[in-house]
N, C-alpha and C positions, 0 to 999 in steps of 0.2 A: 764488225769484221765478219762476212762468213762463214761458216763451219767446212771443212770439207766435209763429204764423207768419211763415217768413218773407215770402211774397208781402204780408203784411201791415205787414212792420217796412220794407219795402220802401216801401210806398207812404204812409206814413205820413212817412217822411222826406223823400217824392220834392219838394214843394214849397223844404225849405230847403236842400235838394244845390240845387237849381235856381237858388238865391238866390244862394246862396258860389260857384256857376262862375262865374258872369257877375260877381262883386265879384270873386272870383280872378282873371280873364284876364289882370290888369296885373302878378301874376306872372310869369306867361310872358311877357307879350310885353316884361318890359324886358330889356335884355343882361344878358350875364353880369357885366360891369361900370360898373354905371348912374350911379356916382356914385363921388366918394373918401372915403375914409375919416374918420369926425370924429378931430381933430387929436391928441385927448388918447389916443384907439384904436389913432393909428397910431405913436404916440411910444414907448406901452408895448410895441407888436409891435416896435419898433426893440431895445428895452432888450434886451429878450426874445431876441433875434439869429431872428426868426422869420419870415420874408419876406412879404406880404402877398397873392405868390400860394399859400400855403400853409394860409391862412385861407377859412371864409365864412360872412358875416354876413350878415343881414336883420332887422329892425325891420319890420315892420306891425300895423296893429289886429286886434283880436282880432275884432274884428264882419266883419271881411273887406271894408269900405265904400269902402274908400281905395287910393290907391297907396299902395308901400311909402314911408317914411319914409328905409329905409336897404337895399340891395341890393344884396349883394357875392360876385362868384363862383355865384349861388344857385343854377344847375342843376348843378355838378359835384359826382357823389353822392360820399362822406364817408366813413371809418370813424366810426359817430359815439361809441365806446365806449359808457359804460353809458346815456348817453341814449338808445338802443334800447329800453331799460326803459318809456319813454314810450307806446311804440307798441305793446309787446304787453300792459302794465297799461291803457292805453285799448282795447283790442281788447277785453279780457277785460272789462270791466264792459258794452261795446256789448252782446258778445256772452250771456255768463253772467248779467249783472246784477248789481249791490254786495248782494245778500243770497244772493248764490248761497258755499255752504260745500261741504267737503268733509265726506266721513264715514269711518271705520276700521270697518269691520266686526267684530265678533268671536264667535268660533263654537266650538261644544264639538263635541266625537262621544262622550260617553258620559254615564250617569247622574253624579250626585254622591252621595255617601252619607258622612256623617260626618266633612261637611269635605273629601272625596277626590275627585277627578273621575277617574273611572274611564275615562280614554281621552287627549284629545290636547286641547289648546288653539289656538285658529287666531286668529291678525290678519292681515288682509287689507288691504296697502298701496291705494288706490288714490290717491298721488301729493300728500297734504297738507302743506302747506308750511312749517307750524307747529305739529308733533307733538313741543315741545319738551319737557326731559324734566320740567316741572312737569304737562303734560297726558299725558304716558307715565305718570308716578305715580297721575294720576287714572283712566284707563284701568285700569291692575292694580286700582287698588281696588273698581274697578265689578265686577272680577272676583272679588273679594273679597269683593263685598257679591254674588256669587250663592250664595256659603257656600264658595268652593273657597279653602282652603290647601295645598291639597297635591294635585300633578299626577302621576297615577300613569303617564301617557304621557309627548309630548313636547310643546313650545310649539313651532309652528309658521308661523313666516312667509313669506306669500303675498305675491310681491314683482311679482307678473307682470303687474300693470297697465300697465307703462313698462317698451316692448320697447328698452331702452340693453344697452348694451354698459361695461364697466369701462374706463376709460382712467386712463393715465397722470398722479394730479396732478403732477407735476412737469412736464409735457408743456408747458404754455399759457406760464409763464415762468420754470421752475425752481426756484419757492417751494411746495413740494407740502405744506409744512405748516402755509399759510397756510390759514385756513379759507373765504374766497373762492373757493379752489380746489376744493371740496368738487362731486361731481360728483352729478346729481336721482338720485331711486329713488324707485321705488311707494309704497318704507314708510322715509322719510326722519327716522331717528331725530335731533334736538338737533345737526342741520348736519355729524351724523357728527366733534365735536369734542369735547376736555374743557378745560375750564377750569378750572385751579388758581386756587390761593389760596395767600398766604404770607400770614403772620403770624410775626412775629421775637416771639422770646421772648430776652428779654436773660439772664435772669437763666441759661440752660440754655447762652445763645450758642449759639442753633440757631433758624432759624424752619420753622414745622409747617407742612407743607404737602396740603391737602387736592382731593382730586378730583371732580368733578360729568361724568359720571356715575362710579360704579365699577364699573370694565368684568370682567366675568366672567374668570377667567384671566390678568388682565394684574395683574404686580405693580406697585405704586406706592409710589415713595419717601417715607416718611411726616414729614424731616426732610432740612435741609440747613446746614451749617455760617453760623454769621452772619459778617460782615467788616466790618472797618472804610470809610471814605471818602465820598465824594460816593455819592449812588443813582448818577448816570449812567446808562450803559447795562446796569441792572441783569439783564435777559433774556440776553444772550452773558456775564456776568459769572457765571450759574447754571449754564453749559455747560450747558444739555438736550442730554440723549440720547436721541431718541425713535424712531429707526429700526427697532428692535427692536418687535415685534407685542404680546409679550410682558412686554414690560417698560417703564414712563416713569421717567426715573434721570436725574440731574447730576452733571455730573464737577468745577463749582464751588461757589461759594457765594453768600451771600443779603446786600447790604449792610444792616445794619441801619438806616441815615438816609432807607430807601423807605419803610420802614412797611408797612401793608399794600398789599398789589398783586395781580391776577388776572392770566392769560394766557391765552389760548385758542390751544389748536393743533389743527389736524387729525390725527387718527388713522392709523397707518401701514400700518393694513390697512383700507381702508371698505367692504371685501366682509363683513365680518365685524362691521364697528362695531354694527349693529343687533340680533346675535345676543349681543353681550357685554353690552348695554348691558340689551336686553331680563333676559339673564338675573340678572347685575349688580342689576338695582333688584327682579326679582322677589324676589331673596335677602335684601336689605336692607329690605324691608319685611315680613320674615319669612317670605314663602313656600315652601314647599318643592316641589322636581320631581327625578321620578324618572329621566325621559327625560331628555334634552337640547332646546337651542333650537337650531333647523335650519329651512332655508327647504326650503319645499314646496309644494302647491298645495291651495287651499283641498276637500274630496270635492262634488262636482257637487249632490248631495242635499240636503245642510247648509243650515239657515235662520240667521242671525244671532241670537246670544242678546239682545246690542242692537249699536247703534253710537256711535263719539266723534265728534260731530261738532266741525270746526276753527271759527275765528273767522271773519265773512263775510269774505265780500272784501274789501268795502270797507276792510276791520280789514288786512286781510293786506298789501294795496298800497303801503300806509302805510309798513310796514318793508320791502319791497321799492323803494321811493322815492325815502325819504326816509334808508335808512342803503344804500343802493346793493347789494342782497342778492343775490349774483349765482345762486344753486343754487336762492331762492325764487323768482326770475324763470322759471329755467330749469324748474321744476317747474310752473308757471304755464300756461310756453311749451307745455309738454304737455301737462296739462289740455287745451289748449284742440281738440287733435288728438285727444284722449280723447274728448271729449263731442262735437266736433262729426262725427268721422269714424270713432268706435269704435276708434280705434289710438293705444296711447301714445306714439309712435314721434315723431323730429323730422320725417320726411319727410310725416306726416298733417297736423303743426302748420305746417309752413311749408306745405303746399299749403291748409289755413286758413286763414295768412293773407294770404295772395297773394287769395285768394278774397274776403276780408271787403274787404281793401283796393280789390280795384275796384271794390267794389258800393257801398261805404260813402262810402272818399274818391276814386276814379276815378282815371283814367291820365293825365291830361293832364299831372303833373308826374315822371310815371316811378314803376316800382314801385319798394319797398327790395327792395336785397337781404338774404330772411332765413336765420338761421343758426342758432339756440341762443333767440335772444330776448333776453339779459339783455348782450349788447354784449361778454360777453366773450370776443372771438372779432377773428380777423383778416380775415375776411371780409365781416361785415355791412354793408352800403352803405344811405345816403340820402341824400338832394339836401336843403339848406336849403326852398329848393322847397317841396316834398313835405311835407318836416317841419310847416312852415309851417301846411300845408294842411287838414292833420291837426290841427293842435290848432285850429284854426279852427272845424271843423267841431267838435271837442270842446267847442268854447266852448258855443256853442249848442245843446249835445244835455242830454238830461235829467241825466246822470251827470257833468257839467261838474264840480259841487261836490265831488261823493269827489274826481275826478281829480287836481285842484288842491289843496284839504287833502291830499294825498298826498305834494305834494312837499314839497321844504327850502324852507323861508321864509328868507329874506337875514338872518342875525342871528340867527337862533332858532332853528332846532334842524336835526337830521339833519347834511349835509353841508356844508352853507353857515351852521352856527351861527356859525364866528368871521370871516365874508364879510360884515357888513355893508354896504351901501353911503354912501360918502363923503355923495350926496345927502341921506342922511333916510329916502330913500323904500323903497317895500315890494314885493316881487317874490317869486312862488314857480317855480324851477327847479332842472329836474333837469338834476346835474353827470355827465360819464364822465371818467374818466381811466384811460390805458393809457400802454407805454411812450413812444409816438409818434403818441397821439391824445388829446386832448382840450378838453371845451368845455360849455357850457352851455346851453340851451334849455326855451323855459317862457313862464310872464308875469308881465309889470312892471305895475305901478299909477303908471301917470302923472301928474303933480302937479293933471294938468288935467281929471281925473276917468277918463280913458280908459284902455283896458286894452292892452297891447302883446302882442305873442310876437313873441319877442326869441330869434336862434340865434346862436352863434360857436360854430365848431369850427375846432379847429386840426387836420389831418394833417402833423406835423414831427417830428423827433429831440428840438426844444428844445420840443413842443409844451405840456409842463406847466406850463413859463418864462413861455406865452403867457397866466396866469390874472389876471392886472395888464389885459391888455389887454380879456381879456371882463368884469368887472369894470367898466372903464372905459366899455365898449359898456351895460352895465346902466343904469349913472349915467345917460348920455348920453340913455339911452330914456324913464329916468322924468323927466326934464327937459324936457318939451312943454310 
């Protein structure tokens, strides 16, 4: 899609910014404590042991017309965990637009002759978020269909679109082989994770265990003893041993009354994941290379033989949303420093969107503070306020619909599938949880036709205790 101008995307909005400040003032101007808590709200925060200054909520209409219905705490900014994901997946359709995609590049440097490429293979990362490895399979083949089986150089990836640095997954909260934890890159293979598969074979009392992707040099245990008893905790019952770069192994066994079952872990080297993983699927789908897969830089001269393009955004958001993706967010988050400031860097995307946000939604309710993008972080701040404001103004912008199909709907899918609400009624929000934050924000369908954005977030120790209570706040909203 196009970009307009922006002196044009500017003034084309400037009428309904004009309309939401003046319906918004009655944000600002009520206290920070306008009213009490509805009774069912403040029963669950009890249960919960979660104090009600460590909460804050706001109920108002999506049209912006009205005072707020419910106003609690709403200018002190939040860790808001992964509902951050709000504000840079509406940043990114404002900005980019819902058919804006990404593309992989890929570039030869020599003839082919009889099936052989006479030189190097190049993919060039820049930052797709869902290069999973069924579209990594389809890439090799397009490579395939230029006639090349066999790579008499080396396969080469250009990762250097996203100026990051390699951190510690174990850093954020000691689960480093959770695949959440999985840190962005240019050229973002399959979340940098593998996912087995068992399958119990009784008759051998062994179940086989298979791996997606198979990584180049890493051996993999191809069986694991069966056991009698409950499934239970059948994942610590398998003792993985994944520490090792080189090797995925278990030091127990597999109950046979799971049946089948998948795991996904992250990989224990991810500097390397995309070079095993590339090499790994070249092999298995027959390929042959004479080099090695090594990262490098694309030669300055080289045109692209073609490129992969990702699914649009509006596609991509969706699972970024609606299953809480924190490394697709974060990949996002840089895009958006990419394209509008030429740098994949976090310090381009956060002065992005410091930028978009005073022009877009304005400062009268305080900027967030931004960090990473996808909330998982201990720094990211925003006021109820603010939050509010923002999806206000989303209500009524053209991109409204992706937005909203993006998040979990109450009952049905993503993150809020087994959350229905007690009312009946129908709400779509985006949930975050961390160790000592969490809450939900978004909107509720009111019985009485109207539409809400509805925020709880809790900052506490017991703050996950506190999901009885925002729950309770949902019910409470669609009951007008």
């Amino acid at each position: 899609m196009p970009l307009l101008p922006l002196a044009l995307r500017r003034a084309s909005r400037a009428i309904p910014v004009v309309v939401a400040l003046s319906a918004l003032s009655a944000l600002s101007a009520l206290p920070a404590m306008a009213q009490g808590l509805p009774h069912e709200v403040d029963a669950a925060l009890a249960r919960a042991k979660v104090p009600r200054d460590a909460v804050t909520m706001l109920v108002v209409d999506a049209d912006g017309a009205r005072a707020p219905r419910l106003a609690w705490r709403t200018q002190v900014a939040v860790n808001p965990a992964s509902i951050m994901k709000l504000v840079t997946t509406y940043a990114a359709l404002d900005l980019l637009g819902p058919a804006f995609a990404w593309t992989t590049p890929v570039y030869v440097d020599g003839p082919v002759r009889n099936g052989v490429l006479e030189g190097n293979l190049y993919l060039k990362g820049q930052g797709d978020p869902k290069l999973v490895l069924e579209r990594l399979w389809l890439l090799l083949r397009r490579v395939q269909g230029l006639g090349i089986q066999r790579i008499q150089g080396d396969i080469v990836l250009d990762r250097s679109a996203f100026e990051v640095t390699e951190s510690d997954p174990n850093a954020f909260d000691g689960e480093g082989q959770r695949p959440y934890n999985a840190a962005p890159d240019a050229l973002l293979v399959n979340f940098k994770s593998v996912v087995m598969s068992f399958v119990p074979n009784r008759g051998a009392q062994t179940a086989q265990v298979s791996y997606q992707p198979a990584l180049a040099g890493v051996a993999m245990q191809a069986t694991v003893p069966l056991a009698a008893g409950d499934c239970g905790d059948w994942r610590s019952a398998l003792g993985g041993d994944f520490a090792d770069p080189a090797r995925l192994g278990f030091a127990g066994s597999f109950p046979a009354a799971c049946g089948e079952k998948t795991w996904a872990v992250a990989y224990a080297d991810p500097g390397s994941y995309a070079a095993r993983a590339v090499g790994g699927l070249w092999a298995e789908m027959g390929g042959q290379l004479k080099g090695q897969v090594r990262d490098g830089r694309v030669p300055a001269e080289l045109r692209p033989a073609f490129e992969a393009a990702s699914p649009p955004l509006a596609e991509v958001i969706r699972d970024i949303n609606k299953y809480s993706n924190n490394v697709m967010a974060q990949q996002l988050f840089l895009t958006l420093g990419l394209q509008q400031k030429k740098r994949g860097t976090l310090d381009a995307s956060r002065a992005t969107l410091r930028q978009w946000w005073n022009d877009r939604i304005g400062t009268g309710e305080g900027q967030p503070v931004f960090d990473n993008g996808s909330g998982l972080s201990r720094d990211e701040r925003i006021s109820a306020a603010a939050l509010a404001k923002m999806l206000q103004v989303a209500w009524r912008s053209p991109v409204m619909p992706e937005l909203v199909s993006s998040l979990p709907a109450s009952g049905v899918d993503g993150t809020l599938r087994k959350r229905a609400l007690r009312s009946g009624g129908a709400a779509h929000l985006k949930t975050g949880t961390l160790r000592d934050a969490a809450g939900v924000a978004g909107y509720v369908h009111g019985a009485s036709g109207r539409r809400w954005v509805v925020i709880a977030i809790a900052n506490h120790g017991n703050a996950v205790a506190a999901r009885p209570a925002f729950d309770a706040l949902v019910d409470w909203a669609s009951q007008d």
